[in-house]
C-alpha positions in Angstrom: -5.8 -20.0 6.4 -3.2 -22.5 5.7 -3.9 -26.3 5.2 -0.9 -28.7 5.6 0.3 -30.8 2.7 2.6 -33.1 2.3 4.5 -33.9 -0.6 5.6 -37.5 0.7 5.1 -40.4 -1.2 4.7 -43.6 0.3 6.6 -46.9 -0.7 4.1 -49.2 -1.7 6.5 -51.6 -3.6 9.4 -53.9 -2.1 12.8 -52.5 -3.2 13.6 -53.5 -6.5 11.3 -55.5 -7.6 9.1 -54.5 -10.8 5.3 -53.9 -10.2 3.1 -55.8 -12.3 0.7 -53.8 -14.8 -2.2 -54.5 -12.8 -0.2 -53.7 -9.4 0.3 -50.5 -11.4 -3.2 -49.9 -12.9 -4.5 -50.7 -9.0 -2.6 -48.1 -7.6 -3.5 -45.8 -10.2 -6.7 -45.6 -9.7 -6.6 -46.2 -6.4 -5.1 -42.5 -6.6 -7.8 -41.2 -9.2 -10.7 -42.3 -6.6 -8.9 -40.7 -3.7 -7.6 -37.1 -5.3 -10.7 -35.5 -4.8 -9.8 -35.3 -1.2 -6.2 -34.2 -2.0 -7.5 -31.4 -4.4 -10.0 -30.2 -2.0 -7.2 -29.7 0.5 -4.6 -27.6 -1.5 -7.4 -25.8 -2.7 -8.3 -24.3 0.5 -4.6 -22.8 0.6 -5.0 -21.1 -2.4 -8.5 -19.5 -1.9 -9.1 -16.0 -2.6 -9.2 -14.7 0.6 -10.3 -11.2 1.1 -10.8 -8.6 4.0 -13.4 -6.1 4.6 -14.5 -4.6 7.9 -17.8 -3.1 6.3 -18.6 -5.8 4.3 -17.7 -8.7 7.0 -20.1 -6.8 9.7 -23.1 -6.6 7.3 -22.4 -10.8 7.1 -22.7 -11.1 10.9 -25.9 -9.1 10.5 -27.3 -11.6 8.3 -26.3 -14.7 9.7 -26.7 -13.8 13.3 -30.0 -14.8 13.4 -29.8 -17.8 11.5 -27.3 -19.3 13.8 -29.3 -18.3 16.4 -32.4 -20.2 15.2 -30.1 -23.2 14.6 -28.7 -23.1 18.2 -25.2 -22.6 16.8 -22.6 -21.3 19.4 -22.2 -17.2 18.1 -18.6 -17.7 17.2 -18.9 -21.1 16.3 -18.9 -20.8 12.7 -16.5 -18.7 10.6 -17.6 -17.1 7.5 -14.7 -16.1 4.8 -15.4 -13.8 2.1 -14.2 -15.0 -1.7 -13.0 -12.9 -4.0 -14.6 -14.4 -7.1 -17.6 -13.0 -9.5 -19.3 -15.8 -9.5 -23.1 -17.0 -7.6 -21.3 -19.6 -4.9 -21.3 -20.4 -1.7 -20.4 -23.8 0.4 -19.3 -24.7 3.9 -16.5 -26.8 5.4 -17.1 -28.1 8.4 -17.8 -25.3 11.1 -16.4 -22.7 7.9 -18.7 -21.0 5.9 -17.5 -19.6 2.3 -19.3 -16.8 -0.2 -18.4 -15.1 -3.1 -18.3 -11.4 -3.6 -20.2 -12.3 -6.4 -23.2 -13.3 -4.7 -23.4 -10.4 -2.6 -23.0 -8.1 -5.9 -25.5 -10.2 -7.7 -28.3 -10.4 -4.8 -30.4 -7.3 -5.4 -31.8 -7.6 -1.9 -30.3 -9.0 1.4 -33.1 -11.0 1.8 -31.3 -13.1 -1.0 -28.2 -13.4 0.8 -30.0 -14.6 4.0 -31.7 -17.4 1.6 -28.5 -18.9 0.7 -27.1 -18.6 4.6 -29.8 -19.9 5.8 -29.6 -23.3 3.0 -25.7 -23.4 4.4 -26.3 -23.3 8.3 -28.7 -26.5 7.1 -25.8 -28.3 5.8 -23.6 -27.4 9.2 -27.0 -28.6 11.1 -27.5 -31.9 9.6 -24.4 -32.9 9.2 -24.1 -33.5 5.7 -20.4 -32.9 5.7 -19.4 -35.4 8.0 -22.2 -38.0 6.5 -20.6 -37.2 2.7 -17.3 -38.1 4.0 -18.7 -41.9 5.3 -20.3 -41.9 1.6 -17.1 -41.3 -0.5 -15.5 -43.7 1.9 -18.3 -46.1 0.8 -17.9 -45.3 -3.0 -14.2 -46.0 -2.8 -14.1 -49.2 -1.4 -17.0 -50.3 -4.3 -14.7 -48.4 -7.2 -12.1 -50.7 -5.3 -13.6 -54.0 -5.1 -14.7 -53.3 -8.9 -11.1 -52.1 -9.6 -10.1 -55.6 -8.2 -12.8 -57.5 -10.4 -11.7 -55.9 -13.7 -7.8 -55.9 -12.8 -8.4 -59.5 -12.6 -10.5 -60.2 -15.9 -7.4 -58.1 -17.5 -4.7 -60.6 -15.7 -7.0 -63.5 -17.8 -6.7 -61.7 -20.9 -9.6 -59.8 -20.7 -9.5 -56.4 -21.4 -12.1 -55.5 -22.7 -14.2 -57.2 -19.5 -11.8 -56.0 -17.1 -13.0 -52.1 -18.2 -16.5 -52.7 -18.6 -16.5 -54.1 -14.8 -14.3 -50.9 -13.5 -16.1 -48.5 -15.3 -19.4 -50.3 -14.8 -18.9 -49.9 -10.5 -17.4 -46.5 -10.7 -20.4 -45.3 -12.6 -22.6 -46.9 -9.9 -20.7 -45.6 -7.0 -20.8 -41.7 -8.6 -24.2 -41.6 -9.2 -25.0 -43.4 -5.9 -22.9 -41.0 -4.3 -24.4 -37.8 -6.5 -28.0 -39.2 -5.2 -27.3 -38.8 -1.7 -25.7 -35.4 -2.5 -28.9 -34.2 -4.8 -30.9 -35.4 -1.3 -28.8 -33.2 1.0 -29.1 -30.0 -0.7 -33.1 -30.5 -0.8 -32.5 -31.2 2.8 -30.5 -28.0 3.4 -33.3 -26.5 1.6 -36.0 -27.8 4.1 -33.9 -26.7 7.4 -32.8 -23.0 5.4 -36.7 -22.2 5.0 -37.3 -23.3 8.7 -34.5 -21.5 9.8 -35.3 -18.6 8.3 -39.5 -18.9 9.6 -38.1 -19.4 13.6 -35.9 -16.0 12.5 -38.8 -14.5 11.8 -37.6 -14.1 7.9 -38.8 -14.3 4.9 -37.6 -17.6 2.4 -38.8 -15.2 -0.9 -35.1 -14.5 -1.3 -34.3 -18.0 -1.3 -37.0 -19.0 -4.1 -35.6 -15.7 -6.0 -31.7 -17.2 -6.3 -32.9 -20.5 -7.6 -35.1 -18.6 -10.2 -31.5 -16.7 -10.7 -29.9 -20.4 -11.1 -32.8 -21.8 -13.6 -31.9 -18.7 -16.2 -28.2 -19.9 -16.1 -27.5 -21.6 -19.4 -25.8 -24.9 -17.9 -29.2 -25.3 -16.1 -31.2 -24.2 -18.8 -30.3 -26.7 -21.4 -32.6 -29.2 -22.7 -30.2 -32.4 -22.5 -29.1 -31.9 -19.4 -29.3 -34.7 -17.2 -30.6 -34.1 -13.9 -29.3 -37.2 -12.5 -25.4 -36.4 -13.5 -25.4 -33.5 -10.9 -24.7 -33.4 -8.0 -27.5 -30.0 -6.8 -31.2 -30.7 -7.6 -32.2 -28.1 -11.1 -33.5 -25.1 -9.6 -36.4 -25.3 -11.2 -37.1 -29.0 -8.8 -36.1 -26.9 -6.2 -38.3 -24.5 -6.0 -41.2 -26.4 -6.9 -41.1 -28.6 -3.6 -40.4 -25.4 -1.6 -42.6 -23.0 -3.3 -45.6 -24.4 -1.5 -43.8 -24.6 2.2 -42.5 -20.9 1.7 -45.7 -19.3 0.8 -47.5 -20.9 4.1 -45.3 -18.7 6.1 -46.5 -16.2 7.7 -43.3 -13.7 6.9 -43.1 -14.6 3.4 -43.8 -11.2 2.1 -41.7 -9.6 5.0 -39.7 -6.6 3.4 -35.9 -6.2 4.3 -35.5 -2.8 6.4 -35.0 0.2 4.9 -31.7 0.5 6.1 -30.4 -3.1 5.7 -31.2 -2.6 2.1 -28.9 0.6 2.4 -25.6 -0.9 3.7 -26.5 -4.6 1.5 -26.1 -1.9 -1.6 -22.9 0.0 -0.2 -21.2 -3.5 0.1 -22.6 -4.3 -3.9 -21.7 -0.9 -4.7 -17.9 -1.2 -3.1 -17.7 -4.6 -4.6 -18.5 -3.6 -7.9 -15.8 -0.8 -7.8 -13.0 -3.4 -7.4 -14.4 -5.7 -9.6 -15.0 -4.0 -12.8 -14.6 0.1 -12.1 -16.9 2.9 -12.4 -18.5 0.8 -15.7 -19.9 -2.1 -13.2 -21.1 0.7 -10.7 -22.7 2.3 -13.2 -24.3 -0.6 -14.7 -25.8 -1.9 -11.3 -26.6 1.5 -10.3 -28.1 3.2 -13.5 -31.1 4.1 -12.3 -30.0 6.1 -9.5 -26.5 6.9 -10.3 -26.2 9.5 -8.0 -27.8 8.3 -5.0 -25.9 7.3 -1.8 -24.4 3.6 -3.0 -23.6 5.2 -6.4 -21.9 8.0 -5.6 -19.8 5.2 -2.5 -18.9 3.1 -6.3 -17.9 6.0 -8.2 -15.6 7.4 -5.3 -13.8 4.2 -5.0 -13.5 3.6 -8.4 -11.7 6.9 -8.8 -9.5 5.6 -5.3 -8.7 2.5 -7.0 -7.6 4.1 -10.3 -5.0 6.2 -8.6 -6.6 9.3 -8.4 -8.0 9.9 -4.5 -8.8 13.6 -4.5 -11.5 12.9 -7.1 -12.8 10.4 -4.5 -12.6 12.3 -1.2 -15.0 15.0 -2.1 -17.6 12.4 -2.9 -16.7 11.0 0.2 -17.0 14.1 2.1 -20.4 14.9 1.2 -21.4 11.3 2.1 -20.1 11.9 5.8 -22.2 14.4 5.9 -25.4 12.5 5.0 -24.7 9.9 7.1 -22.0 11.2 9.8 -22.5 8.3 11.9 -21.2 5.4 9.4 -18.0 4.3 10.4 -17.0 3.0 6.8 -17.1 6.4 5.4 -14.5 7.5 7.4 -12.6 4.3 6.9 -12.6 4.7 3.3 -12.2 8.4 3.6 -8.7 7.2 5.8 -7.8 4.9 2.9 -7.8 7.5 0.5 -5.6 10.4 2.8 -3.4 7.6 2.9 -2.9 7.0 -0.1 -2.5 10.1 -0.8 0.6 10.6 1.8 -1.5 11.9 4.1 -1.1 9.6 6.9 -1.7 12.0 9.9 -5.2 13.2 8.7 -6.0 9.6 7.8 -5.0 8.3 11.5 -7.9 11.0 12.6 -10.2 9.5 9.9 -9.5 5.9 11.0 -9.6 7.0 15.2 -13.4 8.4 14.1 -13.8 5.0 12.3 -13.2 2.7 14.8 -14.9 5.5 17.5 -18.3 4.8 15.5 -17.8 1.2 15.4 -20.3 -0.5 17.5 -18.5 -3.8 16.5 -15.1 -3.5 18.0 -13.7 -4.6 14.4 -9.8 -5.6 14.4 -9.2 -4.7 10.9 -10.2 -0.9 11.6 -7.8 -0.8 14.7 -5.2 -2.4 12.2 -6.0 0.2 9.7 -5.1 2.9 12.7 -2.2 1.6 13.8 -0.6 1.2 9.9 -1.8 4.9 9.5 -0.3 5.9 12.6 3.4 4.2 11.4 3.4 5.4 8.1 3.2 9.6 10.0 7.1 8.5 10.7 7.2 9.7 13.9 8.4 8.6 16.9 5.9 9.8 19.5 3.5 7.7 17.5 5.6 4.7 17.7 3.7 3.6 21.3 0.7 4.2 20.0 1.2 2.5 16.9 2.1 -0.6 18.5 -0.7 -1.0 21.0 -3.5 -0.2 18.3 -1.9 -3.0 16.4 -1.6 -5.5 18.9 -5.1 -4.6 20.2 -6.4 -5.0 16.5 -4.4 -8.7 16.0 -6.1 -10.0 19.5 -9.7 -9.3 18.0 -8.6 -10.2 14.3 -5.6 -13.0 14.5 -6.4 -14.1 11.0 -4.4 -10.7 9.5 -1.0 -11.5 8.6 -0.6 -7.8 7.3 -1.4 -6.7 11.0 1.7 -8.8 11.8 4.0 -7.1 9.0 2.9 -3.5 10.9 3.2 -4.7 14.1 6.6 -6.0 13.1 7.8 -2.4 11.0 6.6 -0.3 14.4 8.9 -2.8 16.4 11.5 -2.7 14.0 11.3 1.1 14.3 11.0 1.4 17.8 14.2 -0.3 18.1 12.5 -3.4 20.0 14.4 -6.2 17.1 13.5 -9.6 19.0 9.7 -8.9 18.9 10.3 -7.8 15.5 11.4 -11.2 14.6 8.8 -12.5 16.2 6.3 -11.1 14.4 7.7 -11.6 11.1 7.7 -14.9 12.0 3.6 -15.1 13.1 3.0 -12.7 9.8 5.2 -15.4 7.5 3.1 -17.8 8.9 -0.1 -16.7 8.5 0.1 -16.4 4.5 1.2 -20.0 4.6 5.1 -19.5 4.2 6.5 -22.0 6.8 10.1 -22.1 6.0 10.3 -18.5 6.3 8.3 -18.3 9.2 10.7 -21.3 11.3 13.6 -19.6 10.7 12.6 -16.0 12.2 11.0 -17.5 15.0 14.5 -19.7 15.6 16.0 -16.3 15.7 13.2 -14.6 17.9 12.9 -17.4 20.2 16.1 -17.6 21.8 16.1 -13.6 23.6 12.2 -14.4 24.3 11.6 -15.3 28.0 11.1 -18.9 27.7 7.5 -20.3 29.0 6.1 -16.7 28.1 2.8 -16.3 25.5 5.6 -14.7 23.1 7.7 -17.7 23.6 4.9 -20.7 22.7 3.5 -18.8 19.9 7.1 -19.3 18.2 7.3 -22.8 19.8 4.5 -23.8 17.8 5.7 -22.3 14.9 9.3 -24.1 15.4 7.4 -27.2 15.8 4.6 -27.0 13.0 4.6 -29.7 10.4 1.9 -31.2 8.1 0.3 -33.8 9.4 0.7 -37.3 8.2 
């Protein structure tokens, strides 16, 4: 995902002539009240993007029937998956964001539901178009009391002229924290109802903010509640304690085999967070059962070593032959091992057994069917990539293969071309302009190919 920036400054001064201190101190914080935005943009280019057929269908399990209840469109929100330990999760706009970390952390799915559930309530009410109109609000009050103080400091007051700016940007941050403390209790309200017209229970929910009230930086005794900007769990979960319990699937158990794939995903994320120690750890007390043994294999996949992984692997195809994952990871590990033919027939019975149609699987196919270096599997190759890209367009590396099987199969325009589309996508422009410039001109002109690099050629950030 790549957010424009520009690094344009605008001329706020008339050519040379000196601005005054309080022209200067004006503008300065003029710029303090308004970098949150700026921030919050280059942010989202560097997120921590990361890609996971398994763990990506188990989110559309979860939140398919919360956007359901909430009467949102099935592909109208996007949910990304963060790399990052940590208990998070937040939305922009019509984009919802979690952490690994939460999903490792949740020791139930019903958890996990909780918190999707409290997010489709902010994408329900509003609250991010509503907080936009209140930090508009708050700036123009840090403003006016910018104005206020930069003119008691043109008398000769200094001392005033602070008191008056830090005085009104005190009162526009809590004012603006208030109505953000009121919109997560509102999220709250619209999660549990959510999750009752679901037919789910909201015990998960209550169970993360008793996760939250142990954390240390809620926990502390001079903490004031009114300098945050999320109600203390602990407030939380005594207004919705009551409401949860009157439902009547409040003690409605996840399925047994919902909690089975929610404890692959912790058991897979654990593996490439911290090793076989973290598996071990989260999985002590049943080391060797079927998400332990899925942590232990990667572990050893991750560390180098894939033929201590793949007999792990082997004998959990044969518990559960029909999970499509296992012989995805089983094709990852082949392949790493410089096996790529047997991994292409790992990955084929991957994507066979996937009821999902999943791009990233096709992807992993075609890449497995390249790296055999051969030509017959050049065709193929190609069209398992291109089918993979049209039901995944967010992989750039499904652009790099698509581009090495062209490249290969002697086809050096529509390599070009989708260098140029796999530049793009991980946000490097300049490189991505000049291959399509050199794509574009033996592309027939007006064709899909042709527009694709056209908007490339003509992307810019916006003003």
């Amino acid at each position: 995902m790549v957010i424009p920036n520009s690094n344009k400054s605008t001329q706020l001064t008339a050519k040379n002539q000196k601005p005054t201190r309080v022209f200067m101190l004006i503008c300065t914080v003029i710029a303090f009240i308004l970098n949150p935005f700026m921030t919050s943009a280059q942010a989202q280019r560097g997120l921590p993007l990361v890609r996971d057929a398994e763990i990506e269908g188990l989110i559309q399990d979860y939140t398919a029937p919360i956007f359901k209840a909430a009467g949102l469109k099935r592909r109208g929100v996007d949910v990304f998956l963060l790399n990052k330990n940590d208990f998070n999760a937040f939305v922009t706009g019509t984009r919802m964001f979690i952490n690994t970390g939460a999903i490792m952390q949740a020791d139930t799915p019903n958890e996990i539901i909780g918190v999707f559930a409290h997010e489709t309530g902010h994408i329900v009410a509003g609250h991010l178009v509503t907080l936009r109109d209140r930090l508009e609000k708050a700036q123009i009050l840090s403003v006016l009391g910018l104005l206020a103080g930069a003119g008691a400091a043109a008398a000769g007051s200094t001392q005033g002229g602070a008191a008056i700016i830090a005085g009104t940007q005190g009162i526009g941050q809590r004012s603006l924290l208030a109505y953000q403390r009121e919109d997560e209790l509102s999220a709250d309200r619209a999660g549990v109802s959510l999750l009752n017209k679901s037919g789910q229970s909201s015990l998960g929910m209550l169970k993360t903010f008793d996760r939250l009230g142990k954390n240390p930086l809620f926990s502390s005794g001079r903490l004031d509640p009114y300098a945050i900007s999320h109600p203390v769990p602990r407030e939380r979960i005594a207004l919705l304690s009551n409401v949860a319990k009157k439902s009547p699937h409040y003690n409605k158990k996840d399925s047994k085999s919902l909690q089975l794939r929610h404890n692959l995903a912790r058991a897979k994320i654990a593996a490439y967070a911290g090793g076989a120690g973290l598996v071990r750890n989260i999985f002590s007390k049943n080391l060797n059962g079927i998400p332990g043994t899925y942590g232990i294999a990667i572990s050893h996949f991750l560390n180098g070593v894939p033929r201590r992984g793949l007999p792990m692997i082997d004998k959990l195809i044969k518990k559960m032959p029909n999970y499509p994952y296992f012989h995805e990871m089983k094709g990852e590990m082949l392949l790493r091992s410089g096996k790529a033919a047997k991994a292409a027939v790992s990955f084929k019975k991957a994507v066979a057994l996937d009821k999902r149609q999943n791009g990233l699987l096709r992807i992993q196919l075609g890449h497995a069917l390249l790296e055999t270096n051969k030509k017959k599997n050049l065709a193929a190759a190609i069209k398992t990539l291109k089918n993979g890209i049209g039901r995944d367009p967010y992989s750039s590396a499904g652009y790099d293969y698509l581009a090495r099987a062209y490249g290969a199969n002697g086809q050096q325009n529509l390599a070009l071309a989708a260098t140029a589309q796999a530049r793009f996508m991980q946000g490097k422009l300049r490189d991505a302009k000049q291959f399509a410039l050199r794509a574009q001109p033996n592309i027939k002109k007006g064709s899909p190919q042709w527009l694709k690099l056209q908007d490339i050629i003509e992307y810019g950030p916006s003003k």
